[in-house]
Each structure stands twice: as C-alpha cells, then as structure tokens.
Backbone bond lengths (Angstrom), bond angles and torsions (degrees), N, CA, C in turn:
res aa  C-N    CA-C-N  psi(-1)  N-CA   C-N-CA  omega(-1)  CA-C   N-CA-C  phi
1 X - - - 1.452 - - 1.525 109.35 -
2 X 1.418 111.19 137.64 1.614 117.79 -170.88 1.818 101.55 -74.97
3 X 1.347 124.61 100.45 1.573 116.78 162.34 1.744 107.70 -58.19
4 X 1.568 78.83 137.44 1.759 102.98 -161.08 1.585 94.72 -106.15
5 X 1.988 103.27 103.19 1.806 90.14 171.53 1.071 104.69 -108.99
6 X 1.357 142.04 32.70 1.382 108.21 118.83 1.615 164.90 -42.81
7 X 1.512 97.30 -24.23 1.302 107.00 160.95 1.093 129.78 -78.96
8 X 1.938 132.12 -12.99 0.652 122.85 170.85 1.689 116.68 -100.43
9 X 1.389 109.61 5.50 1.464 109.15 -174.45 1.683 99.99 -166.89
10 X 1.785 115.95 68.82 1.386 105.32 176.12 1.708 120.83 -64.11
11 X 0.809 118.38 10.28 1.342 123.50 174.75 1.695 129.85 -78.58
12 X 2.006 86.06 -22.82 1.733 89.45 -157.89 1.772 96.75 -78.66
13 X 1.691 100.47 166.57 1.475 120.96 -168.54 1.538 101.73 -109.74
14 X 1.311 99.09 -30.88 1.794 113.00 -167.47 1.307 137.17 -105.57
15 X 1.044 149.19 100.27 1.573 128.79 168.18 1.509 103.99 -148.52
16 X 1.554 84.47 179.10 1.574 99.21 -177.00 1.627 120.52 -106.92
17 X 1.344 115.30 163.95 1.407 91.65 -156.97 1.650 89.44 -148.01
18 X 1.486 138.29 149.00 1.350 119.21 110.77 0.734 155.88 -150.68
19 X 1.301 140.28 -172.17 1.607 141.77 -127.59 1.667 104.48 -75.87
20 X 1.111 126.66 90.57 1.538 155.82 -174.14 2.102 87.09 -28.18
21 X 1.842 81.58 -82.27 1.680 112.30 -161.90 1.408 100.48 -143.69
22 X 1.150 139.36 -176.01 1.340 168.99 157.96 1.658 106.84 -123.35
23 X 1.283 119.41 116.06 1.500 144.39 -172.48 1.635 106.10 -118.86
24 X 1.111 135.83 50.55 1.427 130.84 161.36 1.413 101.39 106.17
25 X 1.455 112.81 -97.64 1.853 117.99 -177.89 1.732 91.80 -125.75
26 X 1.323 127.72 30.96 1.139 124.83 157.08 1.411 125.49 -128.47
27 X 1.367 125.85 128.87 1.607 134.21 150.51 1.412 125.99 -29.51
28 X 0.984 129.59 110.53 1.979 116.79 179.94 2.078 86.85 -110.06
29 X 1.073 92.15 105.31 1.626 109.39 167.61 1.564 116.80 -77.17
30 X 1.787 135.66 153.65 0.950 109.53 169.52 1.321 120.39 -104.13
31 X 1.371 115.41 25.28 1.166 109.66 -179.50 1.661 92.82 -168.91
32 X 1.818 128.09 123.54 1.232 102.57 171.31 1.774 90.00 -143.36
33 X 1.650 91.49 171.43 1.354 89.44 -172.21 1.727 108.96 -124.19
34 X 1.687 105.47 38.80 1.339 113.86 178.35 1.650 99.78 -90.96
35 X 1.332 107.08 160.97 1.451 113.37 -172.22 1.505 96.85 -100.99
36 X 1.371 122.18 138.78 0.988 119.95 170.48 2.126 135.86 -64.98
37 X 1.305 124.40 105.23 1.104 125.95 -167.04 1.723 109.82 -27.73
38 X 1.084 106.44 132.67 1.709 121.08 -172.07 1.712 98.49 -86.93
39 X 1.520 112.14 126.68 1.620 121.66 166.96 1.619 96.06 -71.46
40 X 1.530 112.16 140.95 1.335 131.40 163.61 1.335 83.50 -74.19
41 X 1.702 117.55 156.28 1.282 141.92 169.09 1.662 105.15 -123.33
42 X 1.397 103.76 118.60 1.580 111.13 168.63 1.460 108.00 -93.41
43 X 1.185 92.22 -172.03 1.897 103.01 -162.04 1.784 83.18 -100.17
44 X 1.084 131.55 -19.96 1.683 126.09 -178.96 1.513 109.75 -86.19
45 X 1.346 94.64 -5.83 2.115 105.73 169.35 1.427 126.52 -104.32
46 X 1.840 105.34 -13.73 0.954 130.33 -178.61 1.463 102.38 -73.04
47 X 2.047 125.98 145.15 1.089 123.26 152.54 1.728 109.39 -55.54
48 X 1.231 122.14 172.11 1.357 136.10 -143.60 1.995 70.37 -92.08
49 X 1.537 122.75 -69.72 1.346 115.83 -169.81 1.487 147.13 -44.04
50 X 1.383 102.02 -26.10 1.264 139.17 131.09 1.815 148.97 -25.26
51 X 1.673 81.87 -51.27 2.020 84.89 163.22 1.051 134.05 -57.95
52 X 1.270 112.45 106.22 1.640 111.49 155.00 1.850 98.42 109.14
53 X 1.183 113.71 25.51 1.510 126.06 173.90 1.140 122.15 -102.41
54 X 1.783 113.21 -4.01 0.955 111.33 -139.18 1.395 105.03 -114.60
C-alpha cells in the first residue's frame, strides 16, 4: 500500500519515492505526496436532503 504524506504534511513539494510496480500506463509509488483529484458532486448525486445546502 502507497503511504500517503500528504496527510501528514500537505504542504510538502518533495520526496522520495520508489517505483512500487508498473500497472499498465500507471506508476504505483510507495509513498506519494500528490493529493488525490477531488469528484465534483452534482445535485443528481446528491441525497434528495441534501440539495441545495451546499
């Protein structure tokens, strides 16, 4: 499993890393400190109680 330092230091720019595996057209690192891309949330993904609170 890739240790995630971002949580312990979202600030950092730097680290060292290495190369876990190779998975197709992706890198599996063992350690990285990219943040994982955020899902937009629509209101058609939203529970019904939820709409428009947001």
């Amino acid at each position: 499993m890739t240790d995630t330092l971002y949580l312990e230091d979202s600030g950092q720019t730097q680290f060292a890393a290495t190369v876990d595996r190779i998975a197709g057209d992706r890198v599996v690192l063992d350690q990285t400190a990219f943040l994982p891309p955020r899902r937009r949330s629509t209101s058609r993904h939203r529970p019904p109680q939820t709409r428009g609170r947001y």
